[in-house]
N, C-alpha and C positions, 0 to 999 in steps of 0.2 A: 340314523341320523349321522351326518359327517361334523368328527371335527378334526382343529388342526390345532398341532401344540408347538409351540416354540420356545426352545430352551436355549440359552446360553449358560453356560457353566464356566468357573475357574476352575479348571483340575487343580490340586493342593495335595492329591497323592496318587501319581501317574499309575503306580501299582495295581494299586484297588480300582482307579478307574479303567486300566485295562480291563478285570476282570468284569465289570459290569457292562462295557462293552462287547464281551465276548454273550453274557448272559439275557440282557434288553433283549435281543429279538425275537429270542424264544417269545419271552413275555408281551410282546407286542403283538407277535402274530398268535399268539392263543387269545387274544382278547377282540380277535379279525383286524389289525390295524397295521400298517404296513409304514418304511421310511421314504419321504422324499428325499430331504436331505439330510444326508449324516458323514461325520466327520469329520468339524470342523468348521473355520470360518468360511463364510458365503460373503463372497464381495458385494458390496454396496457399489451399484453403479447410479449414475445422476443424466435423467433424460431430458435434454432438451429438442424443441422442433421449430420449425419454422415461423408456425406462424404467429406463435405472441412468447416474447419474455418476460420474466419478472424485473423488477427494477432492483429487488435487492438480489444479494447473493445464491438465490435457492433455485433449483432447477420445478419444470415444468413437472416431473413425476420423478421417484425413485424406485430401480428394481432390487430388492435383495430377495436372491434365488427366487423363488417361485411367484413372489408377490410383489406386485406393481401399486403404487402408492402415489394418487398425486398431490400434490400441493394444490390451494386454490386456483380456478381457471376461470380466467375473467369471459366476457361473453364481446370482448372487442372482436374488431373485425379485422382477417390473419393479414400479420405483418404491420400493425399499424397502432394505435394507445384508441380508436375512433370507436364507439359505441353507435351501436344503430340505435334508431328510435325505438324499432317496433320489440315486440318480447319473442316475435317467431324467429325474426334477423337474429335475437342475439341467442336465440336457442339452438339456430342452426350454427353460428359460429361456437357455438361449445362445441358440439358433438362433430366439427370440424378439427377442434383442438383436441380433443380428446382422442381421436381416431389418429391423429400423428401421434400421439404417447403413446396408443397400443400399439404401432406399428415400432414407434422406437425402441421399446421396451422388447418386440419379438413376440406379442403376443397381438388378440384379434381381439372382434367383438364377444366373441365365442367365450373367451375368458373372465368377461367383466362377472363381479361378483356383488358389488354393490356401487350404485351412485347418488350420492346427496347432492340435491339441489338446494340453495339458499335463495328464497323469492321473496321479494316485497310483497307481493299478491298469492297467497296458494290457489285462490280459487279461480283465479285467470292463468294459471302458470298450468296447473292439472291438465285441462284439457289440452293448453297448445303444448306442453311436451309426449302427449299420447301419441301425435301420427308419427315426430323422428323415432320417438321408443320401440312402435310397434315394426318401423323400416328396419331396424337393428335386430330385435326378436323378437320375429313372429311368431315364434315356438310358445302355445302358454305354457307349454311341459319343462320350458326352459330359460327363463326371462332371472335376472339378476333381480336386488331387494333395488326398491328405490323408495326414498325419502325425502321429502320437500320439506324446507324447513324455513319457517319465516322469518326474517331479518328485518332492520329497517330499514326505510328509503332514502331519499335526500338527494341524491343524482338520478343519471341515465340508465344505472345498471338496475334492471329487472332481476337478473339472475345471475350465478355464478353456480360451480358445482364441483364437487371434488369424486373421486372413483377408488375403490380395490378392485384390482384384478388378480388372479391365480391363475398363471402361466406352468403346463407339466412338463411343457419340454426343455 
């Protein structure tokens, strides 16, 4: 089983934390576990893309170092605030907007790790996001976790969805 740990530390005695950086990767690699990234700070970059912005401040996704983060992704139609009627129209415009953030971000479909959907309907939403899912990965040996989670309605939006992806390069 894989996992991933993430630490931030204040060093408060540069000394001693030399010497445990010299020490950790013994103890890392006898436990089979190896570093992506080690350090130091990993810049925080902010992705935006083409076809839809937020109205406030936040970008479309965030990369720091290996992991791509997005913010909520509406299911408008790119370049525009225009919600389609249907729930397939606005499930193909996610995975329209979603597919610019991996590409902004430097990574692929290949990367995703997980994506949450928020649907008014789960039991209408399942089936129609099975054919774009399975276009993306057809691998069952290889398919990212997905999660449908229901929300309430009140307008046009069917769905919306948020993503993590793990980028190695």
């Amino acid at each position: 089983m894989a996992a991933y740990v993430i630490v931030r530390v204040d060093v408060t005695d540069p000394d001693q934390y030399a010497k445990y950086m010299k020490l950790s990767p013994g103890a890392v690699s006898a436990a089979g576990g190896r570093f992506l990234v080690r350090g130091g700070a990993t810049a925080r970059r902010s992705i935006e893309i083409e076809s839809f912005q937020h109205q406030n401040p936040i970008p479309a996704a965030t990369r720091i170092g290996p992991l791509v983060v997005s913010s909520i992704t509406p299911p408008t139609n790119p370049g525009s605030r225009e919600v389609p009627d249907t729930l397939e129209e606005q499930i193909e415009n996610l995975f329209t907007h979603v597919g610019q953030m991996l590409e902004g971000a430097g990574a692929t479909w290949d990367d995703m790790a997980k994506m949450t959907f928020y649907v008014t309907d789960p039991a209408a939403s399942r089936p129609a996001l099975n054919g774009p899912w399975l276009e993306r990965f057809p691998d069952p040996e290889s398919r990212p976790s997905r999660h449908n989670m229901k929300v309430e309605g009140g307008g046009p939006v069917q769905i919306s969805c948020t993503f993590v992806a793990y980028v190695e390069n």
